[in-house]
C-alpha positions as CSV (number, residue, x, y, z in Angstrom):
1,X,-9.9,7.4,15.2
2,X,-12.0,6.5,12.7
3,X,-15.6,4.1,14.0
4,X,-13.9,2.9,17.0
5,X,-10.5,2.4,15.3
6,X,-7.2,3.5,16.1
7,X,-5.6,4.0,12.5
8,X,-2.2,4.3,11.5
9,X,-0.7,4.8,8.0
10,X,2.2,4.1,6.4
11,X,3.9,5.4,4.0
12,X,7.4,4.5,2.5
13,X,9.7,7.0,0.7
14,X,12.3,7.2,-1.7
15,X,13.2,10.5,-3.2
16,X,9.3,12.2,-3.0
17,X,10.6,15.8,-1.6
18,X,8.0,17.1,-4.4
19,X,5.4,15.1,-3.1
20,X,5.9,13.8,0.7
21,X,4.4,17.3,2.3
22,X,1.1,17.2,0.6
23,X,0.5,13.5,0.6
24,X,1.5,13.7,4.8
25,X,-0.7,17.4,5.4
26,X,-3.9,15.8,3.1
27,X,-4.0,11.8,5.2
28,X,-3.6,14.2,8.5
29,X,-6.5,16.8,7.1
30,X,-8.7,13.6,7.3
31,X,-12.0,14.2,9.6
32,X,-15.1,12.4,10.6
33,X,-17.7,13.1,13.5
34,X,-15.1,11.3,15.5
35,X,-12.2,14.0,14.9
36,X,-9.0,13.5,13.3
37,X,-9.2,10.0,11.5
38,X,-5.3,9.1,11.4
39,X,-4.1,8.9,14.7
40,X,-0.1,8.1,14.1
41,X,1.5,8.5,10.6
42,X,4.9,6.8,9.8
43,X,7.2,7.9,6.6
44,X,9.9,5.5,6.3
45,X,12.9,6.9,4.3
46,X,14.1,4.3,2.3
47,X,17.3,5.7,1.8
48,X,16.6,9.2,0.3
49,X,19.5,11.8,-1.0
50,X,16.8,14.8,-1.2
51,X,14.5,16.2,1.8
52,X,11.7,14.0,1.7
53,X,12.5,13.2,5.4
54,X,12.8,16.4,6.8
55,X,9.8,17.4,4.5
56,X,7.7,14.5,6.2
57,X,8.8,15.4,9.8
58,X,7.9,19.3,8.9
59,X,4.3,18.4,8.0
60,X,3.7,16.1,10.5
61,X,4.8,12.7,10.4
62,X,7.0,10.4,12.6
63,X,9.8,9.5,10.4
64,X,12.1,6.5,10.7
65,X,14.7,5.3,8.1
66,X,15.6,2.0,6.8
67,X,18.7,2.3,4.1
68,X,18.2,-1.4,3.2
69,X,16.5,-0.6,-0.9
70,X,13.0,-2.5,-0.7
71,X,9.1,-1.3,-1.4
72,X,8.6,-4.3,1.5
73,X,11.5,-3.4,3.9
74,X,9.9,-0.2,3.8
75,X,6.6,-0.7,5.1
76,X,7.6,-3.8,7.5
77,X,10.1,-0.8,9.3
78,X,7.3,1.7,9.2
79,X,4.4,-0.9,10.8
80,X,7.0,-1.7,13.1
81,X,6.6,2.1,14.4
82,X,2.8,2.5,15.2
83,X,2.1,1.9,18.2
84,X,-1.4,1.1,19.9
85,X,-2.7,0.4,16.4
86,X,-6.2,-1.4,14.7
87,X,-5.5,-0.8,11.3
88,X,-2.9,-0.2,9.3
89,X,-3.3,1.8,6.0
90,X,-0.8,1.3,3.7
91,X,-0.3,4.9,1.2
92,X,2.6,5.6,-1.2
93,X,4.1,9.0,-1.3
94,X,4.0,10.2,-5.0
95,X,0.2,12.1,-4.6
96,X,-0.9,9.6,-6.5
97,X,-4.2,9.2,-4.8
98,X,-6.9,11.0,-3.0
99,X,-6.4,10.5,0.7
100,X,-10.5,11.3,1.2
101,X,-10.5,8.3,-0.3
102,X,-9.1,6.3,2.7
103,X,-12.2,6.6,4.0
104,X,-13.9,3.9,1.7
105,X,-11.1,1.5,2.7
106,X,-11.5,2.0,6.2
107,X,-15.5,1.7,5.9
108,X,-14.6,-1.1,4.3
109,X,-12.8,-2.8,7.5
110,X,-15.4,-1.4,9.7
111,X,-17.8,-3.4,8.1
112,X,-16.2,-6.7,9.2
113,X,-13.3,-7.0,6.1
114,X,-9.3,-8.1,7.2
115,X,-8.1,-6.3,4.2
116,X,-9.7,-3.3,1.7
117,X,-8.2,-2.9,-1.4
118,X,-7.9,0.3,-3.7
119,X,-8.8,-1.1,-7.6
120,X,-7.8,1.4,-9.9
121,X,-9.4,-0.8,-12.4
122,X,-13.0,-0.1,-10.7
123,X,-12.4,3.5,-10.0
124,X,-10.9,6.3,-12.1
125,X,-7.6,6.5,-13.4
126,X,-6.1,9.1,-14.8
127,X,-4.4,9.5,-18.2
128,X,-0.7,8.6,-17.5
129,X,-1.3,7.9,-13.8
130,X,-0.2,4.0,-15.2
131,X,1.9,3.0,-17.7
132,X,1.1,0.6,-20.1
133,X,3.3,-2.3,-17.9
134,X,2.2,-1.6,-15.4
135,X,-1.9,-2.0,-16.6
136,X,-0.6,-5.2,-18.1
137,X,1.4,-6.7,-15.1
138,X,-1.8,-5.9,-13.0
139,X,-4.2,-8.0,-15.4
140,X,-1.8,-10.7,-15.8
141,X,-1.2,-11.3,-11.8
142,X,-4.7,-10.5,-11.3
143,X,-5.7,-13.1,-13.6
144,X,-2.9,-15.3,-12.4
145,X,-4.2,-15.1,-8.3
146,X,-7.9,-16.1,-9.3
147,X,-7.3,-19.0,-11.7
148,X,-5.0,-20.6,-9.1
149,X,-6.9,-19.4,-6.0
150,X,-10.5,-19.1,-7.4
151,X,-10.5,-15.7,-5.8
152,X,-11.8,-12.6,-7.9
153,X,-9.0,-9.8,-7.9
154,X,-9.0,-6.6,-9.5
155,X,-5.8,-4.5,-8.9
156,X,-2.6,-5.0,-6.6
157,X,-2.6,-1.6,-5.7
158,X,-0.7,0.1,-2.6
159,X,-3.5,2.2,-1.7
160,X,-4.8,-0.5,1.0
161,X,-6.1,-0.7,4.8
162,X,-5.7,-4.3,7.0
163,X,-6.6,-4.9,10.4
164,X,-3.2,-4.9,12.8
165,X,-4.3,-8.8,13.7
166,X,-4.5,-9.8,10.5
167,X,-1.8,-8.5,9.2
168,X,0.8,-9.7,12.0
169,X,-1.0,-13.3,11.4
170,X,0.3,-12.9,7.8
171,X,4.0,-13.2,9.0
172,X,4.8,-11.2,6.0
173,X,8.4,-11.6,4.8
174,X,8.8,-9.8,1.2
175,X,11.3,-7.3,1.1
176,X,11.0,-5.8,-2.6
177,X,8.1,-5.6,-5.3
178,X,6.3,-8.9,-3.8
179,X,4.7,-7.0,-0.8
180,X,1.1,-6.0,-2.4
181,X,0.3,-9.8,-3.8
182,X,1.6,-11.7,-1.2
183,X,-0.1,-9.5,1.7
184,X,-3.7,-10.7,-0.7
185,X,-2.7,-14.1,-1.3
186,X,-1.3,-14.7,2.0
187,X,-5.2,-13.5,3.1
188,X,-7.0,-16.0,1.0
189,X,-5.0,-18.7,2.0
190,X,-6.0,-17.8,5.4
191,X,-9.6,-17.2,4.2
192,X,-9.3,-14.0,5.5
193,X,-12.5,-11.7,4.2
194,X,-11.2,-8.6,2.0
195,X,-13.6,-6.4,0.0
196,X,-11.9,-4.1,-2.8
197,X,-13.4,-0.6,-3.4
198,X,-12.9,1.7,-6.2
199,X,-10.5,4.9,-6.0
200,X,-8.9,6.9,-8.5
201,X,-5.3,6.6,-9.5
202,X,-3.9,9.8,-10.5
203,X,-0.7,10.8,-12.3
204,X,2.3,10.8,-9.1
205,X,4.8,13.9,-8.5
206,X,7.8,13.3,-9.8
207,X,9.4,9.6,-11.4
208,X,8.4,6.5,-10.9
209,X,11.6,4.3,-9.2
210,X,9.6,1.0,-10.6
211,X,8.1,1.8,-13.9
212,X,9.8,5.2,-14.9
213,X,13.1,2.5,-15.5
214,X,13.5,-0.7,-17.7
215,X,15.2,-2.2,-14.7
216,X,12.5,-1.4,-12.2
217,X,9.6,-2.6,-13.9
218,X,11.3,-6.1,-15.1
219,X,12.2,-6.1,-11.2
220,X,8.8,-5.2,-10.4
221,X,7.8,-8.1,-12.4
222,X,9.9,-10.3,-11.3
223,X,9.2,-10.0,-7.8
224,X,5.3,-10.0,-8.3
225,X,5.2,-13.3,-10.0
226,X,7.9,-15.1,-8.3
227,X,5.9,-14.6,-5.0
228,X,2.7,-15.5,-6.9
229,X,5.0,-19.1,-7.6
230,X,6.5,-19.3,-4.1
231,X,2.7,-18.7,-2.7
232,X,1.4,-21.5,-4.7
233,X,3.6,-23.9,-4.6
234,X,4.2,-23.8,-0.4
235,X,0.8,-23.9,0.3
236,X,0.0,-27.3,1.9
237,X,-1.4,-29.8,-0.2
C-alpha cells in the first residue's frame, strides 16, 4: 500500500529468464512508512520457451500465461489478475528501469492524476538503453498526439501507473504495440488528468523482441500509429 492505495503491477513476459527475478525481487523490495508498497504483482507469460515463469513465481510473483503473442494481450490478462486493486502499475521485464522509481509515478496519482507516465526524454537514459527507432518513433508519435489533440506528450513509455477506474473506463482493446498510446490518448479524450515524471531508461537484459528485429520495430510502428489513426478519426465530431 502506498498513501492509502492498494497497488498492483504488471508485468508481461516473453523470454526475460535473465531478467524476470531481479525486476520481480526489486518492485517487491519497494517500502514506504506504510510497509510494503506493492501489494499483488502479476507476470504474464506471453508464451515463453525459457524459465521466465518459474523464475517469476520463485521470487515472488503470481504468474498467469496468455499464449496469444501481443505486448496488449499481455497486460489486459495480467490486469485481469489483481484483485482488490487502486492502481495499476504497468512495468516491463527487461531491468530496464529503476523500480525506486515507481514511487514518483505513484506520487504522481496520489496527488489527484488518472494516469503518470515515465518520460525517458525528461529523465536519464542510458547509452544504448534506446535505439535510434525507437528515439525517433517516440518523437514522431509524440509530436503526432499533440498536434492532433493539443496535448503536450513526451514519451510512450511502459514504465506507467493508472488508477483501476480509469483505466476500466478506458475499455482498452489493443492487443499488440498500440497499448502505451492508446491507453494516453484514450485519457485525453476523456479529459482524464495525467502528469508525466522523469525516470531513467537503462540498457534491458537480454534482446529486445520489438527493436532488436526489423520485423518488430516496423510492427512496433505500425501498430503505434495506426492506433494514433483509428483514435482520431472515431472520436466524435
Amino acid at each position: 500500500m502506498y498513501k492509502s492505495l492498494r497497488i498492483g503491477v504488471v508485468i508481461p513476459a516473453l523470454n526475460e529468464e535473465g531478467a524476470i527475478s531481479k525486476v520481480v525481487s526489486g518492485l517487491l523490495a519497494i517500502s514506504s512508512d506504510q510497509g510494503q508498497v506493492v501489494d499483488q504483482l502479476v507476470v504474464c507469460d506471453n508464451g515463453s520457451t525459457d524459465e521466465t515463469a518459474a523464475r517469476a513465481a520463485a521470487a515472488g510473483a503470481d504468474v498467469v500465461s496468455q499464449k496469444e503473442p501481443g505486448y496488449g494481450i499481455a497486460c489486459q490478462t495480467a490486469v485481469a489478475a489483481l484483485t482488490n486493486i487502486d492502481v495499476v502499475l504497468f512495468v516491463d521485464g527487461d531491468d530496464s528501469c529503476l523500480p525506486a522509481e515507481a514511487l514518483h509515478l505513484l506520487d504522481g496519482i496520489a496527488a489527484g492524476n488518472a494516469l503518470a507516465i515515465g518520460s525517458r526524454t525528461l529523465g536519464n537514459m542510458q547509452s544504448g538503453a534506446l535505439t535510434v527507432p525507437q528515439r525517433a518513433g517516440n518523437l514522431l508519435a509524440a509530436w503526432l498526439i499533440h498536434w492532433l489533440w493539443h496535448h503536450k506528450v513526451t514519451d510512450l513509455g511502459p514504465f506507467r501507473a493508472i488508477r483501476f477506474d480509469a483505466y476500466q473506463q478506458l475499455e482498452m482493446q489493443d492487443c499488440r504495440f498500440g497499448w502505451t498510446v492508446e491507453m494516453q490518448v484514450k485519457c485525453i479524450q476523456h479529459r482524464l488528468p495525467i502528469s508525466e515524471h522523469p525516470v531513467t531508461s537503462t540498457r534491458r537484459i537480454g534482446k529486445s523482441k520489438i527493436s532488436g528485429t526489423l520485423r518488430g520495430t516496423l510492427g512496433a510502428a505500425h501498430g503505434i500509429l495506426g492506433m494514433i489513426a483509428r483514435l482520431y478519426f472515431s472520436t466524435p465530431s
